[in-house]
C-alpha positions in Angstrom: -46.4 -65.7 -11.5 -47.9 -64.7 -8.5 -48.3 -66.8 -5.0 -52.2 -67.1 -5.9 -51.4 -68.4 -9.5 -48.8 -70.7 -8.2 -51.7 -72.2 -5.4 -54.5 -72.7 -8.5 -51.5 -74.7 -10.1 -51.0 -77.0 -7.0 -54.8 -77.5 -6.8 -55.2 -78.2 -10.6 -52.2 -80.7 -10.4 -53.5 -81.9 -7.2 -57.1 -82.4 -8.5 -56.4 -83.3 -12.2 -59.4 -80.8 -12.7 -59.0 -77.6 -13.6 -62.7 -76.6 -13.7 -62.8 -78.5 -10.0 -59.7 -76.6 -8.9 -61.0 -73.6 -10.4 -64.4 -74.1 -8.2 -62.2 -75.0 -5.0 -60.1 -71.5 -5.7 -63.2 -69.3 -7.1 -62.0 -68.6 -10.1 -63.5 -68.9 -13.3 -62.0 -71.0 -16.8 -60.2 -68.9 -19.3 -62.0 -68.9 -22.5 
């Protein structure tokens, strides 16, 4: 796990969202 894996954790714990976390770090949802 990488330090920008890691952050997209934090934000998804953080946000209880993962598709808002996902938005906040520009990624997109795995399928």
């Amino acid at each position: 796990m990488d330090f920008d894996q890691l952050e997209t954790f934090l934000e998804v714990a953080r946000l209880s969202s993962f598709s808002r976390a996902a938005e906040k770090r520009f990624r997109t949802q795995p399928a």
